[in-house]
Structure formats: structure tokens, C-alpha cells
NUPA-87126 format. One record per residue (C-alpha): residue number from 1; x, y, z. Coordinates in pm, 1 decimal. Layout:
// NUPA-87126
  seq         x         y         z
  NUM         X         Y         Z
...
***
This chain:
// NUPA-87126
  seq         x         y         z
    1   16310.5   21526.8   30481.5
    2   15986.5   21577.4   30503.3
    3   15979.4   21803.8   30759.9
    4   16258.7   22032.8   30646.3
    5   16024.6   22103.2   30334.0
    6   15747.7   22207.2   30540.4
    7   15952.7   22444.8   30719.4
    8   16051.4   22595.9   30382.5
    9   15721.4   22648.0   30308.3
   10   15602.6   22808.7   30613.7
   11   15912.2   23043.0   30611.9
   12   15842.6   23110.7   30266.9
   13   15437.8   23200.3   30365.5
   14   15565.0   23449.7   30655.3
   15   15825.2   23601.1   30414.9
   16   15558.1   23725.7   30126.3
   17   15272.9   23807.2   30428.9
   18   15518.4   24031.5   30544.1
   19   15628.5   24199.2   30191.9
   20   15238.8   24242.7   30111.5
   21   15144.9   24385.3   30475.6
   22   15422.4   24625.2   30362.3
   23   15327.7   24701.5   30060.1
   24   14988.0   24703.5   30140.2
   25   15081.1   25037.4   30476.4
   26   15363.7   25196.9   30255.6
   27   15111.3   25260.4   29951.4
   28   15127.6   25643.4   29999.9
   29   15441.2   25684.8   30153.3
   30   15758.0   25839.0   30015.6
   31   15986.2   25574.8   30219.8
   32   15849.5   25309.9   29936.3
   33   15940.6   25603.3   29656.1
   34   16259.0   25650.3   29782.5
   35   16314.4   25273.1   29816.9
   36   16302.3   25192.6   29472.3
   37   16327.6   25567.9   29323.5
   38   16640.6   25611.6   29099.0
   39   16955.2   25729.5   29232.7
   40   16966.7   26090.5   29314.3
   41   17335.9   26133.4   29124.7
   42   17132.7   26011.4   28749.2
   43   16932.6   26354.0   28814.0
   44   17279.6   26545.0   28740.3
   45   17409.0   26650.9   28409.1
   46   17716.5   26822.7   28319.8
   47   17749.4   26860.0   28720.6
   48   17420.7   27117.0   28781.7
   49   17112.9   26954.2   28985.3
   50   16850.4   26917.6   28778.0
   51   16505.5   26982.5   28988.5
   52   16261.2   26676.2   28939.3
   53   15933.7   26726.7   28837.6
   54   15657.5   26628.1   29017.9
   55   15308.0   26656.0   28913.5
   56   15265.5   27003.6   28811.5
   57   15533.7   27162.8   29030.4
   58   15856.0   27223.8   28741.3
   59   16196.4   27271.8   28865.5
   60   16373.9   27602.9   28821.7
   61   16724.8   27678.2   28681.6
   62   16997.3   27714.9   28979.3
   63   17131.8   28086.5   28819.8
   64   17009.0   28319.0   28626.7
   65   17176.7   28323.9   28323.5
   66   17079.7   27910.3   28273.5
   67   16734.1   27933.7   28174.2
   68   16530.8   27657.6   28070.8
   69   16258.9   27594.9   27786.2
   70   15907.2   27679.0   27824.9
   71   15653.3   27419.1   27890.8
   72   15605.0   27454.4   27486.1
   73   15836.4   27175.3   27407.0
   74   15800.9   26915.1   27631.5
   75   15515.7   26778.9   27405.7
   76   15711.0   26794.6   27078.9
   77   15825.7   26475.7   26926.4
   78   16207.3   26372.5   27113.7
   79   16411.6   26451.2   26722.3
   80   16220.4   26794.0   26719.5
   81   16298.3   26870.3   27076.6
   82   16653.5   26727.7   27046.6
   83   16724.6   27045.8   26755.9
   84   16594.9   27295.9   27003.8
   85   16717.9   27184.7   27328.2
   86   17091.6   27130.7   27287.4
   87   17174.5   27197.8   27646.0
   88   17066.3   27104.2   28008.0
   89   17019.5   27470.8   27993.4
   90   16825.6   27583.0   27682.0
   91   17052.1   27737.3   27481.1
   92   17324.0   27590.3   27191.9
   93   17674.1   27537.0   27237.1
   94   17799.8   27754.8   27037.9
   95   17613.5   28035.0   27172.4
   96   17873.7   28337.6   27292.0
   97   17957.1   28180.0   27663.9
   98   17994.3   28585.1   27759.0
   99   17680.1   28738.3   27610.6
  100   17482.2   28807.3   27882.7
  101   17172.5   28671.2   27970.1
  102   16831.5   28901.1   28108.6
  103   16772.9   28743.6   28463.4
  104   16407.1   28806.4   28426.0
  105   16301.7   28612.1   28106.9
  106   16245.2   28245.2   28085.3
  107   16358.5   28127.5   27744.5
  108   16093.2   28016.1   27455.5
  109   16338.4   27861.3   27185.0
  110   16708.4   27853.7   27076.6
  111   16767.7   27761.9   26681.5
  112   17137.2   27668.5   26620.0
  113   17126.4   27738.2   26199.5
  114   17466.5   27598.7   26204.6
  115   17781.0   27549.7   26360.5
  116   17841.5   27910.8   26416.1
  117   17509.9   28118.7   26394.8
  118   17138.1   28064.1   26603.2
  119   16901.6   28216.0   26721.7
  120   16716.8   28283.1   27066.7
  121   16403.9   28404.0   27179.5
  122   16278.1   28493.9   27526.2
  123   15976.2   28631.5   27723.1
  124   16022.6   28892.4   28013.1
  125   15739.2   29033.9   28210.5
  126   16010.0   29365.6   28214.4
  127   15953.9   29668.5   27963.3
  128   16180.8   29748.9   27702.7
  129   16382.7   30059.9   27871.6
  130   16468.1   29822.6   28170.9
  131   16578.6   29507.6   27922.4
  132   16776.4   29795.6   27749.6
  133   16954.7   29958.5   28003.2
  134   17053.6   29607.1   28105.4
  135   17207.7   29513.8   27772.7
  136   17416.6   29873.2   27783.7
  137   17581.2   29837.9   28149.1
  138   17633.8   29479.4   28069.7
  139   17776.6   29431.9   27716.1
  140   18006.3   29731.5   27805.0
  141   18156.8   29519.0   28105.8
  142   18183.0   29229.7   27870.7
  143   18399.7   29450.3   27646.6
  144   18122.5   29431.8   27331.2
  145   18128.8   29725.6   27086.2
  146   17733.4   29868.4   27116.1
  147   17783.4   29985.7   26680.2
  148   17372.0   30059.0   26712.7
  149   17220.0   30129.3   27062.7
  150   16846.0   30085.1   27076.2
  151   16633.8   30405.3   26992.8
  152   16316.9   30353.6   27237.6
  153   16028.0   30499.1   27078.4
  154   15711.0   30471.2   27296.4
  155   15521.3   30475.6   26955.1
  156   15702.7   30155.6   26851.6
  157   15684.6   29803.4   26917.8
  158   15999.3   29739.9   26844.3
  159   16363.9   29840.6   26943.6
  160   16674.9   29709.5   26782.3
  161   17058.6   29694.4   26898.0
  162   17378.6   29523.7   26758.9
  163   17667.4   29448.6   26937.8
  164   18001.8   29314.5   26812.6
  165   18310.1   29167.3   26958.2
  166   18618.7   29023.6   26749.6
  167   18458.7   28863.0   26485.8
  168   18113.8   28789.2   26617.1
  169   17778.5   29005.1   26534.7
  170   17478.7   28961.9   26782.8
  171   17163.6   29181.0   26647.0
  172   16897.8   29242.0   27005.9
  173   16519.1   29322.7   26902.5
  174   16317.6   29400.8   27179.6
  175   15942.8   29384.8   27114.7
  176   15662.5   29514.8   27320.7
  177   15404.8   29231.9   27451.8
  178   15081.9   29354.3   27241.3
  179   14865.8   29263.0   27494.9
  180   15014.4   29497.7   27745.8
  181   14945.9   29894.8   27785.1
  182   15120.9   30093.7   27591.5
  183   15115.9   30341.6   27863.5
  184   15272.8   30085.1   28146.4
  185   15520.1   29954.8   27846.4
  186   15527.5   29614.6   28060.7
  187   15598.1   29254.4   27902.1
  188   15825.6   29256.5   27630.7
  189   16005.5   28953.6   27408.9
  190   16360.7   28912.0   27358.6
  191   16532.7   28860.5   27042.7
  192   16912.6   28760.3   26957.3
  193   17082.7   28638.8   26644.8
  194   17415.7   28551.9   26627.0
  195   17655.0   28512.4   26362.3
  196   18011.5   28542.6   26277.3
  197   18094.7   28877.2   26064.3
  198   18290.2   28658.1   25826.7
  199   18022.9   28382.7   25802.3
  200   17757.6   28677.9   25700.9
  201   17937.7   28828.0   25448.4
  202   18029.9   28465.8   25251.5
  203   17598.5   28408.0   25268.2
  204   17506.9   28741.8   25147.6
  205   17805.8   28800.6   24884.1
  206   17647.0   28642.5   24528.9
  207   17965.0   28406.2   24380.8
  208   17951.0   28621.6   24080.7
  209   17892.7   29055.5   24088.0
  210   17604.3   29117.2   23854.6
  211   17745.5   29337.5   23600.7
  212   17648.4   29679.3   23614.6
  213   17606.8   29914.7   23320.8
  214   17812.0   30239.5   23261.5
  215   17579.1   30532.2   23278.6
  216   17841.1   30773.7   23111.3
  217   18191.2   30707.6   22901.3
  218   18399.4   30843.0   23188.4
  219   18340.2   30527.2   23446.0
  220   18531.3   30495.4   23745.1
  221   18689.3   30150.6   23787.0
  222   18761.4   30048.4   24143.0
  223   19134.1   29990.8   24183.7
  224   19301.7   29669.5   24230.0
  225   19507.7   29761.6   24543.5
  226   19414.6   30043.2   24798.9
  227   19613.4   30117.1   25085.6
  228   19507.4   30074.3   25434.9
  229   19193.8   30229.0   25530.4
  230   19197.3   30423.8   25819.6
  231   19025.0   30260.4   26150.5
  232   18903.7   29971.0   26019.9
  233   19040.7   29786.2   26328.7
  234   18810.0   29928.1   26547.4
  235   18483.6   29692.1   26526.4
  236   18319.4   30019.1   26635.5
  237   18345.2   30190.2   26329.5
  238   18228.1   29891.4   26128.9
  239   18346.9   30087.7   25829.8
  240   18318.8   29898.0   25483.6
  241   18692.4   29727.6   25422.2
  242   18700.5   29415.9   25244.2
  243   18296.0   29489.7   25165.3
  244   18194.4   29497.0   24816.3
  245   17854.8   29658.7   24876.7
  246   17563.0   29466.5   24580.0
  247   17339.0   29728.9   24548.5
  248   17507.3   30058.9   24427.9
  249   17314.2   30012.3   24166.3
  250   17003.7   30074.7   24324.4
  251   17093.7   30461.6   24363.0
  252   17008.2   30735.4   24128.1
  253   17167.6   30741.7   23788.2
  254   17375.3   31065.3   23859.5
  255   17494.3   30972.4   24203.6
  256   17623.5   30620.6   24098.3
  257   17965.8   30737.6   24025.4
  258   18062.9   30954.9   24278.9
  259   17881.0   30698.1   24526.5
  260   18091.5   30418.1   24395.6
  261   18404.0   30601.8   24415.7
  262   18376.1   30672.7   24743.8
  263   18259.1   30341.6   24892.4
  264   18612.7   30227.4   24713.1
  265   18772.5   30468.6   24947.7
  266   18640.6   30206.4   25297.0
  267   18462.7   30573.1   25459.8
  268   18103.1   30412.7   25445.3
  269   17908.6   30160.6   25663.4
  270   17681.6   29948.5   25624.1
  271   17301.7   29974.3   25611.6
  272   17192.9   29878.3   25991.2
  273   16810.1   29951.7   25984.6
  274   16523.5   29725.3   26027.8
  275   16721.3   29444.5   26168.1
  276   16961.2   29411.2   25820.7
  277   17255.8   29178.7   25933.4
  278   17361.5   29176.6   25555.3
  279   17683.0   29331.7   25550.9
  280   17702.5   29413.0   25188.8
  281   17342.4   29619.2   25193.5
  282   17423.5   29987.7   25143.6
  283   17060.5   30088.9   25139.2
  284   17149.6   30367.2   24889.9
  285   16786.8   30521.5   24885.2
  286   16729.4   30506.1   25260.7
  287   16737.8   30811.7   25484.6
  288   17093.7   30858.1   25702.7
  289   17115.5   30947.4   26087.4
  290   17294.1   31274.2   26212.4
  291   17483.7   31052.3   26391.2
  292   17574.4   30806.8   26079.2
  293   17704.5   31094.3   25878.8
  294   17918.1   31246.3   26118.0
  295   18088.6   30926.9   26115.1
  296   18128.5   30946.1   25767.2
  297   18229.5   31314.0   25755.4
  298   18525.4   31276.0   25971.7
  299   18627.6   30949.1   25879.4
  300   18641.4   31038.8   25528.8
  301   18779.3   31358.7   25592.2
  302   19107.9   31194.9   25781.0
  303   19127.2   30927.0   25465.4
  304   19166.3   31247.9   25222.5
  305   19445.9   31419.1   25456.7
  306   19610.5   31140.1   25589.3
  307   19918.7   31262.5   25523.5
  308   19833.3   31664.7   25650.4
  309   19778.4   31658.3   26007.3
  310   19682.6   32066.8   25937.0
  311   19370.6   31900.9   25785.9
  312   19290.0   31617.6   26022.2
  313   19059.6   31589.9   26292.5
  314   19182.4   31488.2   26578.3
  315   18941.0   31232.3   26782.3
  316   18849.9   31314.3   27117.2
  317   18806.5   31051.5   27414.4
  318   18538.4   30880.3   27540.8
  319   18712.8   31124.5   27893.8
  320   18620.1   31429.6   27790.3
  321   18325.9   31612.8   27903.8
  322   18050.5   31549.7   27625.0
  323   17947.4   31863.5   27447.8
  324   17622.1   31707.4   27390.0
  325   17330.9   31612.5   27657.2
  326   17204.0   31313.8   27441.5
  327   17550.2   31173.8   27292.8
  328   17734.1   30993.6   27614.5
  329   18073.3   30827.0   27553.2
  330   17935.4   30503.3   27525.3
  331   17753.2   30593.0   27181.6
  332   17926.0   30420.8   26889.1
  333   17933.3   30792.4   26725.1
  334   18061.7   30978.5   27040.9
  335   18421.5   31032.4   26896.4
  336   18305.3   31154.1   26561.7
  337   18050.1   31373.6   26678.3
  338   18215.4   31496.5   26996.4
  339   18571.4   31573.4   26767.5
  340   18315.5   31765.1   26505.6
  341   18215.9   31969.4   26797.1
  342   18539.1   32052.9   26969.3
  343   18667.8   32173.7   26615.1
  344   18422.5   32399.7   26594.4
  345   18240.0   32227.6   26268.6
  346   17863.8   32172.6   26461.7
  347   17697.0   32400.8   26678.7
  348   17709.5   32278.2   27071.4
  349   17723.8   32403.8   27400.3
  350   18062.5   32451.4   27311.6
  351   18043.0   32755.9   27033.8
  352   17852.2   33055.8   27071.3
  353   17533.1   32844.7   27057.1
  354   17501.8   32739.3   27396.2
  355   17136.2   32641.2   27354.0
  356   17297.5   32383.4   27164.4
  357   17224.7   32102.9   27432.7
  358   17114.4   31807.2   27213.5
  359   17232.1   31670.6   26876.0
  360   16961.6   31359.6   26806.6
  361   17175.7   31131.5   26651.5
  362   16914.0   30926.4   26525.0
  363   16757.0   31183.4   26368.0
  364   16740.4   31195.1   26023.8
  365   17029.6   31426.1   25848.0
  366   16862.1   31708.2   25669.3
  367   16977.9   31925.6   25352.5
  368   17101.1   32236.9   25565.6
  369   17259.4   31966.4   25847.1
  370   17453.6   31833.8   25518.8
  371   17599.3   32175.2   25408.6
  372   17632.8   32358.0   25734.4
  373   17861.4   32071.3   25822.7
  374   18064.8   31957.5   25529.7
  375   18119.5   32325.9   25330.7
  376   18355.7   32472.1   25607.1
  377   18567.9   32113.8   25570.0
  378   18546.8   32207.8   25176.0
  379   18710.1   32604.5   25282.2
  380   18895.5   32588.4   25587.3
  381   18818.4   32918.4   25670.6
  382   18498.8   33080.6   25853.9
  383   18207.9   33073.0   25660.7
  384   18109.8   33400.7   25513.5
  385   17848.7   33646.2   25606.3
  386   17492.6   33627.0   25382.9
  387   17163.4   33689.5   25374.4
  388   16856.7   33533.2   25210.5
  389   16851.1   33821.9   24934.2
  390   17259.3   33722.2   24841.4
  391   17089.7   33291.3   24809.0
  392   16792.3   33424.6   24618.0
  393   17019.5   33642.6   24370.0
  394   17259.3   33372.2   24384.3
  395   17095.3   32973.6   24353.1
  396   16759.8   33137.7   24293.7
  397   16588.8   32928.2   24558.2
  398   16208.7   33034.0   24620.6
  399   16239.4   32898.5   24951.0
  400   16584.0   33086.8   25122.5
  401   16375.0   33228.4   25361.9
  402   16292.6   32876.0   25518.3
  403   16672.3   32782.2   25536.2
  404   16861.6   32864.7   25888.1
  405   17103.4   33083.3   25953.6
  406   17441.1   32871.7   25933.5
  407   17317.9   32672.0   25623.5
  408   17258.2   33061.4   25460.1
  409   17611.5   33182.9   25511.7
  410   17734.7   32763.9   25412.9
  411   17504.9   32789.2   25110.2
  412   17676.2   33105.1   24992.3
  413   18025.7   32962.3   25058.4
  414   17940.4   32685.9   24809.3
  415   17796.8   32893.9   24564.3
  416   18150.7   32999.6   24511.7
  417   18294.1   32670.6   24436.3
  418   18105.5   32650.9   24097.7
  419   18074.0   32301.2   23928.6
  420   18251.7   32170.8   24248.7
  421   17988.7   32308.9   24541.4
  422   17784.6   32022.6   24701.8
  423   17421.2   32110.4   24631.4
  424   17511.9   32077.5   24201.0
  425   17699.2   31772.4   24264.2
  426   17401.9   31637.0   24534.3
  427   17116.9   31747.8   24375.9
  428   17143.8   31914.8   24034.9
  429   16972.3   32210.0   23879.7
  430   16661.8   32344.5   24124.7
  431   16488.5   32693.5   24247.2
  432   16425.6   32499.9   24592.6
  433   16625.4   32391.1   24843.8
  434   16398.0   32205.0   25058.4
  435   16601.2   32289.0   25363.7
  436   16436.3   32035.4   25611.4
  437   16421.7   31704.2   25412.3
  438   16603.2   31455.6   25513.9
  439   16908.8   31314.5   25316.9
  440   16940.2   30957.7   25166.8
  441   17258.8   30754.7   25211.2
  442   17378.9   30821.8   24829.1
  443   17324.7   31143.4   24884.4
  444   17485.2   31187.7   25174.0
  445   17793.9   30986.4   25058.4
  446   17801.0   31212.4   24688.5
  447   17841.8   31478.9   24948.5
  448   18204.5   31327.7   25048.3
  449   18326.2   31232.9   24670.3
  450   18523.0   31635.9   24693.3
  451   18724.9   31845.6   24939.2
  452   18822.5   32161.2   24840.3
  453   18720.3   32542.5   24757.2
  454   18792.8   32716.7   24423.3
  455   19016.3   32425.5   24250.3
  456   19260.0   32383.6   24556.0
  457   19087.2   32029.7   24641.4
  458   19088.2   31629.9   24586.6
  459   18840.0   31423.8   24473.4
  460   18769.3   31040.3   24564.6
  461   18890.2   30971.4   24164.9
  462   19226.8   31112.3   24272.7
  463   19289.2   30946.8   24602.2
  464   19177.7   30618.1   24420.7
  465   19430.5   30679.2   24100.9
  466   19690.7   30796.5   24310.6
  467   19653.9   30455.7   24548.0
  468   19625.3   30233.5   24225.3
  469   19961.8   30349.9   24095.0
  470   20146.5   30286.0   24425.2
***
């Protein structure tokens, strides 16, 4: 009995020598690690192979569109870091699964603000025309409506997109790195938000509409019923149905009521500029694009003939040949602006004008853009020969010899039309026209309250009464 212990204990003495002798050789060895290291298949989630970290060396996503957080949050406490990363890859759930994703930027935080609506940033060592030329090939392929491409401006930081598809919004900022050279434009930070159309208008929308005070006895009331407006289907047009714009009120006393007339009429859009996503901002003191108006122009002028195709303009397709240099077919205004040309309403390479190359939508609209292009929709007829003596015996303006040569013979044209013309409705009794500045968005819209020349004509009060009554 005796002896049987002893054996024990010998066996039991050879046994741990041997473990520490093992120990003691395998210190630095990666058999030991991968002895009692944990089992490779923990180091998967939701099926991708995570890459494990060892001492400074990070592992890297396995594609390009699943990008991982920065370095930034791996100190923050776990609930903090649990808000932001809500995915093995960095960004939320709910984020739109066909967005695409810039293969050269390494995310720096995703924000879900609820179930619905978040927020991403990333960094790209790319400049802002390559980001952006990205985001045009791609979201076109992915069957998103581009309803404000960026404007790159090498004298701004900052260049701002928004896309929509069904009922989703996504607004794009692109900002330049400020520590990089203007000159090389390199490094640049990515911006999305996300939000459903629907979810933004019930958060900007107050529950009750501030009242608003008559500025005359003859106040238009908006009608309880209005028929279909025309092309509110297409996201592109992002026109203003089922909209009740909040701050009509902020426009100039005398253009309030022809302004609220026609938003009633669904021609208008909403304010886009300076990264709004509130759906129900009109902006009615802010300048209007080219571009933005002829949107307006057309698509008001088909809501007042809808029933006379002899008055409609017909839109062209994104297949014909554009008349314009700068306005491709994938510009959200390409239809309006390309039909405006084919009829014959703008100058382009198409008319007599063949110098006519480029149209600048996102310029701002000016006075003599405004009447050149919406007094021959008013007549129907060529515009009539003038000269600056017939506009400075006529309106009396000090500066006719400033305005160009179409506006003349349009300014003339509305002359005729008495207490109907445009520039009495638009801007009242003057001696100067101010032919070159630029046009604010009530203005611009007071522009579309009439059609017509010499009492043959409807105005927005009309269509509206007319509507009510059916």
C-alpha cells in the first residue's frame, strides 16, 4: 500500500516537471497562444470575419462599403459606444441598405436619432469633385432621384446634394479638409442625413398654423379641396402637394396674396439651400436659381392649361440631345429647362442665338431672366419689336439702356397688359428696373399668380375658385 502511494507521488512529480519545462520553452511561442486562445468561430458575427487586433496592428473591413469606426471610440464608455456602434460594421440598421457607400473614407460616427432617421459622418483623403462624381454615377444606378446636385465652388468649403427615393430623403454635404490646399482640393469629410419625407414634415409642421393677419379686405382663402396637382408623383419634382408651407408670412406685405394663392395651386418647391431638410420652409425672401424657376414656369404653366393642350408644354426626354452644354439629362431641371428651350421660350443653341451654349442653372434668376421668359407665356405670340426710347417713354425707367435686348422688346409687351403686366404686380411703382438683380422666391412665384395679355387670361384666384366649387 505503501508503495503504490509512492508511485503516485513520483508520477505526479514527473507530470508537473514536465508542464513547467513546457511552460517555462513555450513562453514566447504562438503554439501556447493558440493552445488556450479562444475559438476562431467566436471572432465571427453576423457571418463576416472580424480581423483580431493585435497590439497596434487593427483589422480592416472585408469590402468596401462595411467600414468600421475610427480609433475615436474604442475609449468611450461601452453604453456610449453601444449608441454609436450599432453594427459589426459602423453604421445603424436602419440606414438605406442601397445608399452607396465612398470606398475611400473610413467612417468617424453614425447617430441613429430614431427608428427611421441618423446620421453619418466620414473622412476621405479624396477631394470633393471625385466624392461627387461618385455619388452621381452611383445614386443614378441605384435608381435615386438627384432633386439638388452639388454646385462645386472652389471658393467654398462646402458642397451640398439631396437625393430621394420613394419616401426617403438623404441630404450629402461634402466639406473641404481645412488643413489641406485649396489649390490641390485634397481631404474632404463626408456628410449624410437621412430621414423619411413623411417623418420630416410631421417634426417641422407646428400642431396648430399661427394665424396670420389679412393685409387687405379682399383675402384669398385656400380652398378645401383642389384637384390633383400635376406631377407630384415624380419625387423629382418635389413640388409642394400636401405641404402647407409656415412662413408665407415672412414675404413682403404686397406679395403675400398672390404668393399664397399660388403655393395653393402645388407649382412651388421647397426651399433647398444651406442644407434645409424642412419641407415646409419656403424661404420667401431668398434669391431663386435659373434652374428653380424654370421648374416653376412650366409646371405652373401646364397646371393653368391643363385642359388646352394648345397651351401646354410638352416635356422633352432625358434622350434628346441637350440644348444646353451645362444642363445634362441627369439634372433634376433638365426636362423643364430643355422643354423651355425646344419651344422656343429661352435663348439656346437652338434659336437664332447659337452662342447660347450655357444656361447656369444655379445661377441666380435676374429681373430681365424673369420677364424675357414668362411675358411671351402671358401673349402667345412673338414678342414685339422696341427700343430703349419706346421703355423710357413708356415705364420711364432711367436705366433702359442697361436692360438686354429680349427683356426690351418683353418689357414693352407687358407694358401693354396694364394693371395685369408682371413688373406692377412684382414690383410696384419705380423709374428703375434694375435689370441684373437677382429675384427672390416671392417674387419669382408673384410672377406666376397671372397668364394672359389684354384681359384674355386666368389668375391663380380663378383656378382655385373654380377647383373649390367642383
Amino acid at each position: 500500500m505503501l508503495l503504490k502511494q509512492n508511485k503516485r507521488k513520483v508520477i505526479k512529480n514527473i507530470i508537473f516537471t514536465s508542464l513547467l519545462a513546457l511552460l517555462t520553452g513555450c513562453g514566447n511561442s504562438t503554439a501556447l497562444e493558440s493552445f488556450v486562445g479562444a475559438d476562431p468561430g467566436l471572432l465571427k458575427n453576423n457571418g463576416k470575419q472580424v480581423s483580431q487586433q493585435t497590439g497596434s496592428n487593427q483589422g480592416k473591413p472585408s469590402t468596401a462599403d462595411d467600414v468600421l469606426l475610427s480609433d475615436n471610440t474604442q475609449n468611450k464608455p461601452a453604453d456610449n459606444k453601444a449608441k454609436v456602434l450599432e453594427s459589426q460594421s459602423g453604421l445603424p440598421p436602419n440606414f438605406p441598405k442601397l445608399f452607396p457607400l465612398y470606398p475611400q473614407a473610413q467612417l468617424k460616427q453614425a447617430k441613429r436619432e430614431n427608428e427611421t432617421s441618423g446620421r453619418l459622418t466620414w473622412n476621405s483623403p479624396d477631394n470633393q469633385k471625385a466624392i461627387a462624381d461618385y455619388y452621381e454615377t452611383k445614386l443614378a444606378a441605384n435608381d435615386w432621384k438627384i432633386i439638388k446636385p452639388f454646385n462645386l465652388n472652389p471658393q467654398l468649403e462646402t458642397a451640398k446634394a439631396i437625393a430621394v427615393k420613394n419616401d426617403l430623403r438623404v441630404d450629402l454635404t461634402l466639406v473641404r479638409s481645412p488643413n489641406q490646399n485649396k489649390a490641390n482640393n485634397n481631404g474632404t469629410e463626408i456628410s449624410v442625413i437621412y430621414q423619411p419625407i413623411e417623418a420630416d414634415l410631421s417634426q417641422t409642421q407646428p400642431k396648430s398654423k399661427p394665424q396670420q393677419q389679412p393685409n387687405s379686405s379682399n383675402q384669398e382663402p385656400k380652398p378645401k379641396s383642389q384637384s390633383q396637382p400635376s406631377n407630384t408623383s415624380d419625387p423629382k419634382s418635389f413640388n409642394s402637394s400636401g405641404v402647407d408651407f409656415q412662413d408665407l408670412d415672412q414675404a413682403p406685405e404686397q406679395l403675400r396674396q398672390p404668393l399664397e394663392s399660388v403655393a395653393a395651386l402645388d407649382v412651388l418647391t421647397p426651399y433647398t439651400g444651406n442644407g434645409n431638410i424642412e419641407l415646409s420652409k419656403f424661404a420667401p425672401n431668398t434669391i431663386i436659381t435659373r434652374g428653380e424657376y424654370a421648374r416653376w414656369l412650366i409646371t405652373a404653366n401646364n397646371r393653368y392649361f391643363q385642359d388646352s393642350s394648345d397651351k401646354k408644354i410638352y416635356l422633352a426626354t432625358t434622350t434628346n440631345e441637350p440644348a444646353f452644354q451645362d444642363v445634362k439629362p441627369n439634372n433634376p431641371d433638365f426636362e423643364a429647362i430643355q422643354s423651355l428651350a425646344e419651344a422656343g421660350l429661352i435663348p439656346s443653341r437652338l434659336t437664332e442665338d447659337s452662342n447660347n451654349v450655357l444656361f447656369k442653372p444655379d445661377a441666380p434668376l435676374t429681373r430681365e431672366d424673369l420677364l424675357a421668359w414668362k411675358v411671351p407665356l402671358d401673349m402667345r405670340q412673338s414678342l414685339p419689336k422696341a427700343s430703349i426710347e419706346a421703355i423710357k417713354e413708356s415705364w420711364g425707367f432711367q436705366d433702359a439702356g442697361n436692360i438686354d435686348s429680349t427683356a426690351i422688346r418683353a418689357l414693352y409687351a407687358d407694358f401693354q397688359n396694364g394693371d395685369r403686366s408682371n413688373v406692377r404686380r412684382i414690383f410696384g411703382y419705380t423709374t428703375l428696373f434694375q435689370p441684373k438683380k437677382s429675384v427672390t422666391r416671392a417674387e419669382a412665384a408673384a410672377s406666376l399668380w397671372y397668364f394672359g395679355f389684354q384681359g384674355d387670361g386666368v389668375t391663380a384666384k380663378e383656378i382655385l375658385a373654380t377647383e373649390s366649387k367642383s
